[in-house]
N, C-alpha and C positions, 0 to 999 in steps of 0.2 A: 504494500500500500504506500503510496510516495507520500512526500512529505507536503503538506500546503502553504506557497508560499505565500508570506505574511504580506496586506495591503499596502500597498504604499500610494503619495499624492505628490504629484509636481505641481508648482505651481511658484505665481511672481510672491515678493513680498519685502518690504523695507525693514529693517534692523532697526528695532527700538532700543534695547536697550541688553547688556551681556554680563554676568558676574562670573565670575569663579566657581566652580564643584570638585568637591575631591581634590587629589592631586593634582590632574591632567585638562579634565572634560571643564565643562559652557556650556550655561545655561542662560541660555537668551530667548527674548520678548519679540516674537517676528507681528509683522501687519499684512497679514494674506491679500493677495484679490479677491480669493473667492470665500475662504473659510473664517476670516475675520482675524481676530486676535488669537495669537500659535502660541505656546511657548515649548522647548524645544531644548534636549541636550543633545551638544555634540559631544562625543567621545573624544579624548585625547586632543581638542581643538590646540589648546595651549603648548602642543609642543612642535617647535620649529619649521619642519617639516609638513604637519598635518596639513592634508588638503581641505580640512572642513574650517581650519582659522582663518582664511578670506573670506567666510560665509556668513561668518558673528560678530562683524566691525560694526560698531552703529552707525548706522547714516545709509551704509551701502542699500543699491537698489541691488536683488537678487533674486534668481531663479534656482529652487531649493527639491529635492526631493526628501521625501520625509517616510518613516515608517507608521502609520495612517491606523489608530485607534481611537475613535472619536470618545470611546469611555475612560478614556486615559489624561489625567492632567497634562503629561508632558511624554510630548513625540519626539519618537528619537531619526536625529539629520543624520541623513545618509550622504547628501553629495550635493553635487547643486554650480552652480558657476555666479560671480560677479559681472552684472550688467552694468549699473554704474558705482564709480566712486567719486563724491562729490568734493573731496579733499586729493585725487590724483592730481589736477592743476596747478596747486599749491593750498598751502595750508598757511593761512592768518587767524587773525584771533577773532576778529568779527565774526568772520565765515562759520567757524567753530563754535562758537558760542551761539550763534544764533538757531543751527544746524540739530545742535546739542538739546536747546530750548524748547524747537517744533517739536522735536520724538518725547523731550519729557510731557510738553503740550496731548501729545496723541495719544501718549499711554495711561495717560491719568484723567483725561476728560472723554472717556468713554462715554459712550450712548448706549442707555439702559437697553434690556430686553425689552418691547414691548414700547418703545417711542417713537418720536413722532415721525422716522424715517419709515418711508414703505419700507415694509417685510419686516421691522423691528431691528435687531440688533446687529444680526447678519448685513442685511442693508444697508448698513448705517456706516460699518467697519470698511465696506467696499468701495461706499463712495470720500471714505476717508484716505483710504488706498491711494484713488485719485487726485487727491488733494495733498497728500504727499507726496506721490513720483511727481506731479507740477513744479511742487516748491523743490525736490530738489532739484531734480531738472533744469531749472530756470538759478538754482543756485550755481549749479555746477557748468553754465551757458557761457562764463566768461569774468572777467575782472570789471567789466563795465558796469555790473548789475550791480544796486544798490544793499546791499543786505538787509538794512533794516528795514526797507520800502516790501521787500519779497517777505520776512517775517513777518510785519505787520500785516499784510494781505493774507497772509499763511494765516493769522488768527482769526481776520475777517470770516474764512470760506471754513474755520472752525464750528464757530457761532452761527455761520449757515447751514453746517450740515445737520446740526442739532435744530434748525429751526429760529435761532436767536440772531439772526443778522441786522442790526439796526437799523431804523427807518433814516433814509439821508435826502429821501426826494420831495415828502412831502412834511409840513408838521407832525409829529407823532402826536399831538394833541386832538386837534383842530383841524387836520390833512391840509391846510393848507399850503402851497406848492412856495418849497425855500429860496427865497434870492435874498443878496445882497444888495440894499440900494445907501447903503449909509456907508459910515467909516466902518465895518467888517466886525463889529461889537456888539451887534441884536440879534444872535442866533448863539442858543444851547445844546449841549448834550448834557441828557437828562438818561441817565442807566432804566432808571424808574418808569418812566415815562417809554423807552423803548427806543431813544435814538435822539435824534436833533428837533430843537424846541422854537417855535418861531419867537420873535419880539412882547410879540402881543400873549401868548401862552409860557414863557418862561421866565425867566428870573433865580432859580432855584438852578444849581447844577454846574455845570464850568461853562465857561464861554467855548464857544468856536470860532474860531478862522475860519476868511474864507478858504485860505490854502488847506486848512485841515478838511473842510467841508468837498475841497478839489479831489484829494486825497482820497474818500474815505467814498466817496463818486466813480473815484477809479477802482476801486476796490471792487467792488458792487459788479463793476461791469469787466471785471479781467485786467490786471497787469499782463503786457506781455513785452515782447523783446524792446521798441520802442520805448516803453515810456520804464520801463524797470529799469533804465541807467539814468533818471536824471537823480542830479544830485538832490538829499535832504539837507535845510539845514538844520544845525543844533538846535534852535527852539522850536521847529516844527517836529521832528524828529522825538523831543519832549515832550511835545504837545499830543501827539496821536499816540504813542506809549501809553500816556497816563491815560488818557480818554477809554482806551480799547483794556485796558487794564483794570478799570474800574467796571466799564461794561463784564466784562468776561465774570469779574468776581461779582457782581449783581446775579448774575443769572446762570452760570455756570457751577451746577455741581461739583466738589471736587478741585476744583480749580486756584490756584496758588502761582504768584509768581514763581516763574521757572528758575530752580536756581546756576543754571548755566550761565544765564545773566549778573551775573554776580562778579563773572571772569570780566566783562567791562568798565567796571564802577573804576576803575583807575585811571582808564582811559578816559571817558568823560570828564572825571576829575581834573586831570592833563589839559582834555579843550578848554573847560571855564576859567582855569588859572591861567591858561595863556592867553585867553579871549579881553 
């Protein structure tokens, strides 16, 4: 009687995040296409040689074969290859930290079973899939792209996948449709409220820019190769930080500045003392 060989699943998936097991092996947090959130030991990954240690880098985008027991916590990586690496280019600190951020982003602001993405959870994971392989993709596109312009939009199409993308066209009060006719100081963002606040409905909440209001416009409708190199500066750059950071911890389960970001405070630090 032969033996039955055990299932297995290929499929794409980005590396969130990888610790240590044992002496040797890796245990790491994959983001599937199809199956959602994996997590996964490799055998013997940490030693020199292994062909499974190019598989459990986090960031990387990958094509993984796995040994496929869905009643099992943790499926064991058989093989697999590297499709991309978003630090092969080079590797800076922004790049890193912001890169770092998204995946702590993704693995911790999960979408319940049973929310408001069709199909539930499954769903939900897969159109996150694609809002990962974008951001790195568009990270890993060139030295022009702005990091923190692609992060912040990365957080944007977060709050959208979950259904919380803030309202930026029209009042979130009142629906009345946003323009600027004044000096750029009578429009809010209001977490509470759902997004940006006209003159006449707001007063409560932080101010908005127009350029934040431009921003956060483009967000909504796709960065892409164009407009994801123009430069931010330091006070807008501050400004849509805090805004989307407030928003996220409003309304987002789970949610906590990422501490990736923590690798920048010196650098910021650097611009306003020399500013």
């Amino acid at each position: 009687m032969g033996v039955l060989a055990k299932p297995t699943l290929s499929c794409d998936a980005v590396v969130l995040r990888a610790f240590p097991s044992g002496e040797t092996s890796v245990i790491a947090s994959l983001l599937t296409r199809t199956e959602g959130f994996v997590k996964v030991v490799a055998k013997a990954a940490r030693r020199p040689r292994s062909r499974l240690r190019p598989l459990v880098e986090p960031g990387r985008l990958v094509s993984v074969e796995l040994s496929w027991d869905p009643a099992r916590e943790l499926q064991y990586l058989r093989g697999g290859s590297v499709r991309l690496d978003p630090l092969l280019t080079g590797v800076d600190l922004e790049r890193s930290a912001f890169l770092l951020a998204a995946l702590e982003l993704t693995d911790r602001c999960r979408l319940n079973p049973g929310g408001e993405a069709a199909g539930g959870e499954v769903a939900g994971a897969e159109a996150m899939f694609g809002v990962c392989d974008a951001f790195i993709r568009m990270l890993s596109s060139g030295a022009d792209a702005e990091p923190a312009r692609l992060f912040f939009a990365f957080e944007w199409l977060l709050l959208k996948n979950h259904g919380l993308d803030p309202e930026v066209v029209a009042c979130a009060v009142c629906g009345r449709v946003l323009d600027y006719s004044g000096d750029g100081t009578n429009l809010w963002f209001q977490p509470a409220e759902g997004g940006a606040v006209c003159h006449l409905c707001g007063g409560a909440g932080r101010p908005l820019s127009r350029e934040a209001l431009a921003e956060f416009r483009l967000f909504e409708t796709g960065v892409d190769a164009g407009s994801a190199g123009r430069p931010l500066s330091r006070i807008l750059r501050r400004e849509l930080g805090a805004h989307l950071h407030h928003f996220l911890g409003f309304h987002l389960p789970g949610y906590r500045l990422p501490v990736a970001l923590d690798l920048l405070r010196p650098v910021r630090r650097a611009e306003e003392s020399s500013s």
